[in-house]
N, C-alpha and C positions, 0 to 999 in steps of 0.2 A: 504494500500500500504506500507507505514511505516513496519508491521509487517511483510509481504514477505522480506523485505532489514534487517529488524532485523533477521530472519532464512538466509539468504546467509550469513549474513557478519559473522554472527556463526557458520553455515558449513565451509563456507571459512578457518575459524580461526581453527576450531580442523581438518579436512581435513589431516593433517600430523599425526595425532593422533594413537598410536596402541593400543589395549590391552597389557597389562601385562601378564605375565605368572605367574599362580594362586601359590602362595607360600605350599611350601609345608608343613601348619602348620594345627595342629588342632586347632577346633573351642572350643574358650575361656568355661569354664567349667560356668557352671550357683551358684549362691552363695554356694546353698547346692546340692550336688550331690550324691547319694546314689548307693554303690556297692553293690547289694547283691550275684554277683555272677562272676565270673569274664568273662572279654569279650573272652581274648584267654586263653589256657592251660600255666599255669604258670609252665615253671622248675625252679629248682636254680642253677646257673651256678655256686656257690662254695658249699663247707659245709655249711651248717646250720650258718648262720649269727647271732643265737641266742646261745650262750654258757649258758647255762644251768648247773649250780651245785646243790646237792645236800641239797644245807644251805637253813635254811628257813627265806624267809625274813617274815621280824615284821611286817611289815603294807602296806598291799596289799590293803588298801583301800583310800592310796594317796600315791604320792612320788612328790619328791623337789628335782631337782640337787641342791647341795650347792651354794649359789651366788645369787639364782631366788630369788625375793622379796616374801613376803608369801602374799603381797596385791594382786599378782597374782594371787598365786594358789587361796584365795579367790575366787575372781572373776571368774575360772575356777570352783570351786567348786559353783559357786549359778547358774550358764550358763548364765552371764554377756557375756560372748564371744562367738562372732558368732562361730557355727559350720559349717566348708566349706567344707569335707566329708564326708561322712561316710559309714562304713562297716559292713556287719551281717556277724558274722561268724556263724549263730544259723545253725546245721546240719552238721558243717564239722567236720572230725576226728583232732586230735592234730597236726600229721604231715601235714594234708592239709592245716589248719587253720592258720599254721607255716607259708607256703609258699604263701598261698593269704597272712597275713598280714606283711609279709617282703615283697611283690610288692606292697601291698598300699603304705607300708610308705614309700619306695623308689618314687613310684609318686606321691606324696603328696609332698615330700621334691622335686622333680623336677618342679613340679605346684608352688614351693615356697607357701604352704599354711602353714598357723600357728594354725588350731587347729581342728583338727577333732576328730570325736566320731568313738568308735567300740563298736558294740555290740555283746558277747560273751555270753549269754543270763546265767539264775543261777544255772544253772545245773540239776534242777527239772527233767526233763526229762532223765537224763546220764542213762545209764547202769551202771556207779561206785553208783550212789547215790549221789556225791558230783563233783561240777562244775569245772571240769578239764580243760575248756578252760579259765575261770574266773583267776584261776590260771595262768594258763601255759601262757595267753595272758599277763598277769600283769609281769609274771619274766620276758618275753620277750624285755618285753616295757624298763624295766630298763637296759635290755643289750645294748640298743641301747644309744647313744651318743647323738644322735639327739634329744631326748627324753628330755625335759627338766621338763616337768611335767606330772603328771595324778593326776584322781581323779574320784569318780562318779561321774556321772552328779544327779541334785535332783530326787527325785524318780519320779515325772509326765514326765521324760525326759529318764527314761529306770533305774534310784537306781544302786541295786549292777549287776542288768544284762548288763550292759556296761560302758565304758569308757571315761569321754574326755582327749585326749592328746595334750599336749602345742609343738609341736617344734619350735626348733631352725630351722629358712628357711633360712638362712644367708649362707649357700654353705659350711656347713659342713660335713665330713665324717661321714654316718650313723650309722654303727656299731663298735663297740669297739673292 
């Protein structure tokens, strides 16, 4: 009898109750989350977010904005740091591989994530011979602002055929 009067008197009490109307967000991203292809057709609403010159940078197989500790990039360099994205560019042309990875890193820096991997695989397969997205991904990384580190990841973790990148998620403007 007790438990009939515990169900009214808890009817009774939520009885004014409504649902909510379901917010209009997506659902939280799981730790590591793998792109390998994108969900809608990505344009770029401006020019080329990556400027691109000619010079050749020295060492495409780490970078350090000035100021970052190097105990970092260590730790980015052994995969101490979780990776909470990540992206295959393996199969896209330069100009596609441009435009998927300027919308990762814009939702990545909107997700407020700090370190995800790209893999841009070593170019064995190119038609030049030599890994043009390895490249092209690496000078892109550094145009970007946001970008405070890269490095390989160790070789059991993808070596020179990809990336992890350290940003800045602190609501910074992404490109320079």
């Amino acid at each position: 009898m007790s438990e009939d009067n515990d169900n009214n008197l808890f009817r009774s009490a939520v009885s004014d109750v409504r649902l909510l109307q379901a917010p209009n967000r997506r659902a939280p991203a799981s730790p590591t989350e793998h792109h390998t292809s994108p969900q809608r057709h990505v344009q770029p609403t401006v020019k080329s977010p990556f400027i691109l010159t000619e010079q050749v940078i020295d060492d495409l197989d780490s970078f350090r904005r000035p100021g970052l500790q190097r105990q970092l990039l260590l730790k980015l360099r052994r995969g101490q740091l979780p990776v909470q994205a990540e992206l295959d560019l393996h199969g896209y042309t330069r100009s596609k591989a441009e435009i998927i990875l300027h919308a990762f890193i814009t939702d990545s820096l909107q997700r407020r994530l700090r370190q995800v991997r790209i893999i841009h695989g070593k170019g064995i397969g190119s038609a030049e011979g030599k890994a043009v997205l390895r490249i092209a991904t690496r000078s892109w990384l550094q145009c970007c602002s946001a970008v405070l580190a890269y490095t390989s990841p160790p070789a059991h973790l993808g070596g020179n055929g990809a990336v992890d990148v350290l940003l800045n998620n602190r609501g910074t403007e992404a490109w320079l």
